[in-house]
MDTraj code that builds the backbone (N, CA, C; nanometers):
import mdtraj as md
import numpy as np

residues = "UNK UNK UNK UNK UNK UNK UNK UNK UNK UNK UNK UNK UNK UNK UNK UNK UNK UNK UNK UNK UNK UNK UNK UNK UNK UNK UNK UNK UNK UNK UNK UNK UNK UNK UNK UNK UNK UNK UNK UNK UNK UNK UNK UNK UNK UNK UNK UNK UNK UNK UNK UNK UNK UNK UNK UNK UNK UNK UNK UNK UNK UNK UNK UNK UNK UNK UNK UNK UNK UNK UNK UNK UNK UNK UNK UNK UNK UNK UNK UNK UNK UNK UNK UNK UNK UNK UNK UNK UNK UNK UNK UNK UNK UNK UNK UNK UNK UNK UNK UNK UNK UNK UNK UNK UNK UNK".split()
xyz = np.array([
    [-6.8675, -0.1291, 10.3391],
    [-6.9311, -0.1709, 10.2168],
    [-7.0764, -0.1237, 10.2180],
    [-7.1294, -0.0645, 10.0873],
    [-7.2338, -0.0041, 10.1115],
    [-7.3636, -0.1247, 10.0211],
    [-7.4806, -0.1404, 10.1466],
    [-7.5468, -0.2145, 10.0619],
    [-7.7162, -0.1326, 10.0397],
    [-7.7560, -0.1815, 9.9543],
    [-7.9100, -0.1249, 9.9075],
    [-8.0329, -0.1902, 9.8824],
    [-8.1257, -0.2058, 9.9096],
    [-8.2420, -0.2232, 9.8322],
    [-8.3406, -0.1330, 9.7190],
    [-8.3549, -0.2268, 9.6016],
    [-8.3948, -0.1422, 9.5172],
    [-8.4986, -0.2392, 9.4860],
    [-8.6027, -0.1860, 9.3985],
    [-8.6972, -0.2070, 9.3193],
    [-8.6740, -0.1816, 9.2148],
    [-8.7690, -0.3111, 9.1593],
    [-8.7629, -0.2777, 8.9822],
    [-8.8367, -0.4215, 8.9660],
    [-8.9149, -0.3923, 8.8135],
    [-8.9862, -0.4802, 8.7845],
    [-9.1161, -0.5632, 8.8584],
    [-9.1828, -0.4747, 9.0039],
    [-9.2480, -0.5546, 9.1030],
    [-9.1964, -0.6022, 9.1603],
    [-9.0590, -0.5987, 9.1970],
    [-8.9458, -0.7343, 9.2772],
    [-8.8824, -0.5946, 9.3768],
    [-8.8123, -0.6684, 9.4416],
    [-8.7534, -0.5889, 9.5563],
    [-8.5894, -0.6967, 9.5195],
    [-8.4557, -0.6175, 9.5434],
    [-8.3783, -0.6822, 9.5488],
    [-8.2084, -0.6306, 9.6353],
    [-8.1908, -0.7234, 9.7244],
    [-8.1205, -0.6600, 9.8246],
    [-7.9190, -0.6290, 9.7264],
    [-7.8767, -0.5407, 9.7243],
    [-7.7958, -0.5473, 9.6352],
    [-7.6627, -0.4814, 9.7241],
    [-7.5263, -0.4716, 9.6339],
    [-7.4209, -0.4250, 9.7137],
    [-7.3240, -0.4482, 9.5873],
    [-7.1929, -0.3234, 9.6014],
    [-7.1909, -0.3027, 9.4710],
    [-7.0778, -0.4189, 9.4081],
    [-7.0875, -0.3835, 9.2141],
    [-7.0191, -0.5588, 9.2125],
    [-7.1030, -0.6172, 9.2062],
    [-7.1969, -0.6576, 9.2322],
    [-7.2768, -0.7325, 9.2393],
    [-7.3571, -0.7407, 9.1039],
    [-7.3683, -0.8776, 9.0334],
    [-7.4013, -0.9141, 8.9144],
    [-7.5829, -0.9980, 8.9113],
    [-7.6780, -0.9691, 8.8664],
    [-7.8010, -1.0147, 8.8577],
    [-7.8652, -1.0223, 8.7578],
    [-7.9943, -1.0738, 8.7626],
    [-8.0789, -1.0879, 8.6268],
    [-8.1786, -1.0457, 8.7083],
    [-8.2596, -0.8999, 8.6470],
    [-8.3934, -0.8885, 8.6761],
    [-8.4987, -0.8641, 8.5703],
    [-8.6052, -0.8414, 8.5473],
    [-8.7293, -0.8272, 8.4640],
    [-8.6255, -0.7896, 8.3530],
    [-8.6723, -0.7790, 8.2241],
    [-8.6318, -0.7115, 8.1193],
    [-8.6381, -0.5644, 8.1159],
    [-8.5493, -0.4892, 8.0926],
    [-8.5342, -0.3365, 8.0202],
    [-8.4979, -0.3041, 7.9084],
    [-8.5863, -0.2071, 7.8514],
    [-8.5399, -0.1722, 7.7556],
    [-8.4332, -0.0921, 7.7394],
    [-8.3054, -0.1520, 7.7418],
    [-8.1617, -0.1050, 7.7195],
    [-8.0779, -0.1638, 7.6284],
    [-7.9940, -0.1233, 7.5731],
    [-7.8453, -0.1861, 7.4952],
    [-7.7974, -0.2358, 7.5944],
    [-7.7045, -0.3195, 7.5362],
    [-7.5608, -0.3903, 7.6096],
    [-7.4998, -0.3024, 7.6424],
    [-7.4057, -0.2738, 7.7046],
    [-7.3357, -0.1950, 7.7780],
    [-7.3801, -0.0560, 7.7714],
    [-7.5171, 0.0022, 7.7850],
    [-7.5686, 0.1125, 7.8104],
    [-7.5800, 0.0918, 7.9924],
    [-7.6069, 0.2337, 8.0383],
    [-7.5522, 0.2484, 8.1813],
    [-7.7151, 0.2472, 8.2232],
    [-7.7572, 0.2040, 8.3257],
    [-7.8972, 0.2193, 8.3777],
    [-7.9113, 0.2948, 8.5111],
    [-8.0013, 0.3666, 8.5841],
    [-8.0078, 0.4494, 8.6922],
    [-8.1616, 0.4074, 8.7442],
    [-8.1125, 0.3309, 8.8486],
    [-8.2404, 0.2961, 8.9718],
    [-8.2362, 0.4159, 9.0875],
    [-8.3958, 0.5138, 9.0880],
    [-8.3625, 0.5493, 9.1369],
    [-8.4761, 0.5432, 9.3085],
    [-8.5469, 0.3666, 9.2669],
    [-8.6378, 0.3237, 9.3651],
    [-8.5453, 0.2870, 9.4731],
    [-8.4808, 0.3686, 9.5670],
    [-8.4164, 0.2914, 9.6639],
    [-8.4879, 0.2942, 9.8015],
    [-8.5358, 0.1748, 9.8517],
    [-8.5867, 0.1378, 9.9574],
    [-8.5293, 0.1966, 10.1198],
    [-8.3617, 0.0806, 10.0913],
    [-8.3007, 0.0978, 10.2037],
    [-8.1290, 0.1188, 10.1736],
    [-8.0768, 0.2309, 10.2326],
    [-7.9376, 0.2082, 10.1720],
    [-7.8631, 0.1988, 10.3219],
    [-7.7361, 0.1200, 10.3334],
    [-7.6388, 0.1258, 10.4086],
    [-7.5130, 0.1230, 10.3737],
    [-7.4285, 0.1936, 10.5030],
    [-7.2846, 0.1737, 10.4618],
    [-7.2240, 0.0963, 10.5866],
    [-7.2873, 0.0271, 10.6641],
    [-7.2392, -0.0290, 10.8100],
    [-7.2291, 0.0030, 10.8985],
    [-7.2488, 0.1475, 10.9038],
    [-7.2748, 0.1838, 11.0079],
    [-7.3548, 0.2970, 11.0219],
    [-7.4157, 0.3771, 10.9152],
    [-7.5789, 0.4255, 10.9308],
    [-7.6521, 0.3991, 10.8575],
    [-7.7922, 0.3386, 10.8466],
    [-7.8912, 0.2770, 10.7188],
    [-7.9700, 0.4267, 10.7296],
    [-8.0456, 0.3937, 10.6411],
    [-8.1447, 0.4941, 10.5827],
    [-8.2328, 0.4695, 10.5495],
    [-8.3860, 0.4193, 10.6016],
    [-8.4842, 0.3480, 10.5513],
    [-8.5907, 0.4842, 10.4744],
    [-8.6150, 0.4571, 10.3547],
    [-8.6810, 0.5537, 10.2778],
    [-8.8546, 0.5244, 10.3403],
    [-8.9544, 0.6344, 10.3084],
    [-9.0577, 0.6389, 10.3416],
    [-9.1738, 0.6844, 10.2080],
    [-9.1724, 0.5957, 10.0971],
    [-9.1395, 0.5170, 10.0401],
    [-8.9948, 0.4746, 10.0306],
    [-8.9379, 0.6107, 9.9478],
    [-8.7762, 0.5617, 9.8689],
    [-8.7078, 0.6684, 9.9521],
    [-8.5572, 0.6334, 9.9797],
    [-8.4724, 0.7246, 10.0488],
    [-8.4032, 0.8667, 9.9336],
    [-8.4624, 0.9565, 9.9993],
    [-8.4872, 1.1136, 9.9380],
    [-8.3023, 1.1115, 9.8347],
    [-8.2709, 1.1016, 9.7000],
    [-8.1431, 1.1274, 9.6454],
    [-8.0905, 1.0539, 9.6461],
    [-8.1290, 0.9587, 9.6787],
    [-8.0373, 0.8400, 9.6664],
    [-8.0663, 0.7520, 9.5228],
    [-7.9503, 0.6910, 9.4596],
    [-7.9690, 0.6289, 9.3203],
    [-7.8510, 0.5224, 9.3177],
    [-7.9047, 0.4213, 9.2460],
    [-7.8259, 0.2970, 9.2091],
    [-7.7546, 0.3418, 9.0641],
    [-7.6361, 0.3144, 9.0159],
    [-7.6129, 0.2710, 8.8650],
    [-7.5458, 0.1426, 8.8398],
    [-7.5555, 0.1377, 8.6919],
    [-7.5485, 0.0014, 8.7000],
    [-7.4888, -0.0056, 8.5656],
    [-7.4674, -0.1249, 8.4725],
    [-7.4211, -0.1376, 8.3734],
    [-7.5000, -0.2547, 8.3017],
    [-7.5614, -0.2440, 8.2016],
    [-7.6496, -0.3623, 8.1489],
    [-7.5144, -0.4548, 8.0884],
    [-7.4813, -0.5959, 8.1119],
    [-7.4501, -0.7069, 8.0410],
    [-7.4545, -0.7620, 7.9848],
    [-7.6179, -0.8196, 7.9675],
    [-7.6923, -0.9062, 7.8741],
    [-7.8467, -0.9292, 7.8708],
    [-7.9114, -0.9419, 7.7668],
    [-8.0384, -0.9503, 7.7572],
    [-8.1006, -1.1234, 7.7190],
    [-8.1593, -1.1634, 7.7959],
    [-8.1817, -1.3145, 7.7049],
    [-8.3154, -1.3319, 7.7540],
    [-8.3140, -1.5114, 7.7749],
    [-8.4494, -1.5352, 7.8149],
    [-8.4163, -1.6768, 7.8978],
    [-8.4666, -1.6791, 7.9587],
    [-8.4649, -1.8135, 8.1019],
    [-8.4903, -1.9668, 8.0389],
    [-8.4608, -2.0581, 8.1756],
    [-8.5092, -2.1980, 8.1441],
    [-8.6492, -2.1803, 8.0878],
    [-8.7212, -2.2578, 8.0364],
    [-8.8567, -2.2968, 7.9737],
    [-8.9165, -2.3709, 8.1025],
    [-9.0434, -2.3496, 8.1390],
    [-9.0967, -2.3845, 8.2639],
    [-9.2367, -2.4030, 8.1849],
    [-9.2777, -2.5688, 8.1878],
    [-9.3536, -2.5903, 8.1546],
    [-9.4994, -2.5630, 8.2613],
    [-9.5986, -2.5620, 8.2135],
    [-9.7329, -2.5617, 8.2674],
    [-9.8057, -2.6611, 8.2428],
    [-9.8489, -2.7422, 8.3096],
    [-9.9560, -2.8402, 8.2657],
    [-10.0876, -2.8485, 8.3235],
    [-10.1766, -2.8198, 8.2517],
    [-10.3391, -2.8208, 8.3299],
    [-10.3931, -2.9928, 8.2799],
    [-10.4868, -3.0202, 8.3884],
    [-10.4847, -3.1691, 8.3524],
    [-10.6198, -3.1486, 8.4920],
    [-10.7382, -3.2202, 8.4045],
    [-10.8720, -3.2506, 8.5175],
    [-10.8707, -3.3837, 8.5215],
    [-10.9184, -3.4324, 8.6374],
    [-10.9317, -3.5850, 8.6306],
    [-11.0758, -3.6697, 8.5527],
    [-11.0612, -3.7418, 8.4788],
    [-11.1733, -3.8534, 8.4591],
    [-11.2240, -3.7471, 8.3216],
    [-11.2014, -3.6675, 8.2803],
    [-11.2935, -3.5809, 8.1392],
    [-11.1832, -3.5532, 8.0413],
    [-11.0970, -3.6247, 8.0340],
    [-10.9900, -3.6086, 7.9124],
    [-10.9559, -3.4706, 7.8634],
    [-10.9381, -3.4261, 7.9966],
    [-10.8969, -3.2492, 7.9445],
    [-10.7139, -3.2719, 8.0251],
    [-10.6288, -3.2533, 7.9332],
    [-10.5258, -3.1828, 7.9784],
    [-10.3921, -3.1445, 7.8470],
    [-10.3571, -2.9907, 7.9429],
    [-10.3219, -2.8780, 7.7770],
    [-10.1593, -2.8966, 7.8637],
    [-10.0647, -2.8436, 7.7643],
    [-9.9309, -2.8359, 7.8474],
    [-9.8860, -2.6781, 7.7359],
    [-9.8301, -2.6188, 7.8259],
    [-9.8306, -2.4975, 7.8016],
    [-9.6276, -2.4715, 7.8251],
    [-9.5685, -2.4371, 7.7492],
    [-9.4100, -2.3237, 7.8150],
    [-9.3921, -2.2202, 7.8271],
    [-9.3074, -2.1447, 7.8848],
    [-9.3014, -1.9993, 7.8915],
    [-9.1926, -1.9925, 7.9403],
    [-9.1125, -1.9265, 7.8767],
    [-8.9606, -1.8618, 7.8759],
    [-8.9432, -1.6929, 7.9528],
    [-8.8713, -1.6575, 8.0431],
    [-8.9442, -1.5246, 8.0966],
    [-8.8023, -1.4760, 8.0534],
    [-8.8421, -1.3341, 7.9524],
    [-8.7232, -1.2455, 7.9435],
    [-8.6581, -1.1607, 8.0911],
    [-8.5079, -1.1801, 8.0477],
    [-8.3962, -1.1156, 8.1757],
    [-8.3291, -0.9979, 8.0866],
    [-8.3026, -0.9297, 8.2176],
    [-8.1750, -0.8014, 8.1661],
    [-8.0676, -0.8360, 8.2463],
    [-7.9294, -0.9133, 8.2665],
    [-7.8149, -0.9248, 8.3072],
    [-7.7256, -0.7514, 8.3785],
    [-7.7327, -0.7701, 8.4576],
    [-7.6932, -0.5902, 8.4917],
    [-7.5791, -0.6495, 8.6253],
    [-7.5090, -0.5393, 8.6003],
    [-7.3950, -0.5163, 8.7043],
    [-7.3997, -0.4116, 8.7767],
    [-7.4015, -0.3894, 8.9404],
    [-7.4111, -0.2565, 9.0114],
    [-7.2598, -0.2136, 9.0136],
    [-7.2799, -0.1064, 8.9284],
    [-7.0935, -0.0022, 8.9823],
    [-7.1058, 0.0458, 9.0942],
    [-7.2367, 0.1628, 9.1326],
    [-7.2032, 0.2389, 9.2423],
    [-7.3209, 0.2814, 9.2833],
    [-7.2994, 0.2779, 9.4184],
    [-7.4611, 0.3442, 9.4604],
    [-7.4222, 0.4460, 9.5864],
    [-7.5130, 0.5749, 9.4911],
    [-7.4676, 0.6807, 9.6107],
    [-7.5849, 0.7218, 9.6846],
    [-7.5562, 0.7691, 9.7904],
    [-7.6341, 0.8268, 9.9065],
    [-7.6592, 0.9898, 9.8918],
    [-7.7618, 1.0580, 9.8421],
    [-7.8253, 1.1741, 9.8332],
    [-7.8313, 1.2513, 9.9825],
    [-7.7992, 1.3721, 9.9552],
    [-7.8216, 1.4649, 10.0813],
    [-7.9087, 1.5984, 10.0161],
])
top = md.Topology()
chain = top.add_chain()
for i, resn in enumerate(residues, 1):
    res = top.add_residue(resn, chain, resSeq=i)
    for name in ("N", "CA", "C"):
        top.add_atom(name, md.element.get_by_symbol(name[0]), res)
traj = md.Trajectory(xyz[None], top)
């Protein structure tokens, strides 16, 4: 089984294929195909490949699922004794993506 690390969005995320996630938002359609081609570290179990940044040809694809937006995570600022406090939400947009296949570049 071959597994990978990729980047995207400032995040690092350890992946393997099949594998279903929510990361930062992209600008993609629903079932448009996406190509990561930040790959960190790829394995198949029995040789890894650690890139220096990214490993030379190597690329993730993937399949976008769904686009939405997360729980609501409130913020609350609040000082003591001076009657200051604000409450703030923020909803963080996701892209739902599925990994089909990730190949190893030579």
């Amino acid at each position: 089984m071959k597994i990978a690390v990729i980047a995207t969005g400032g995040k690092q995320y350890l992946i393997k294929e099949g594998d279903t996630l929510k990361i930062e938002k992209l600008n993609k359609k629903k079932d448009s195909e996406v190509n990561f081609s930040k790959v960190l570290l790829i394995s198949d179990g029995k040789k890894t490949e650690i890139g220096k940044p990214n490993v030379k040809g190597a690329k993730v694809t993937a399949k976008v699922l769904d686009e939405g937006r997360s729980r609501k995570v409130m913020v609350i600022k609040y000082k003591n004794k001076i009657r200051y406090k604000r409450t703030i939400g923020h909803r963080q947009h996701f892209t739902k993506i599925k990994i089909e296949k990730i190949v190893v570049g030579k």
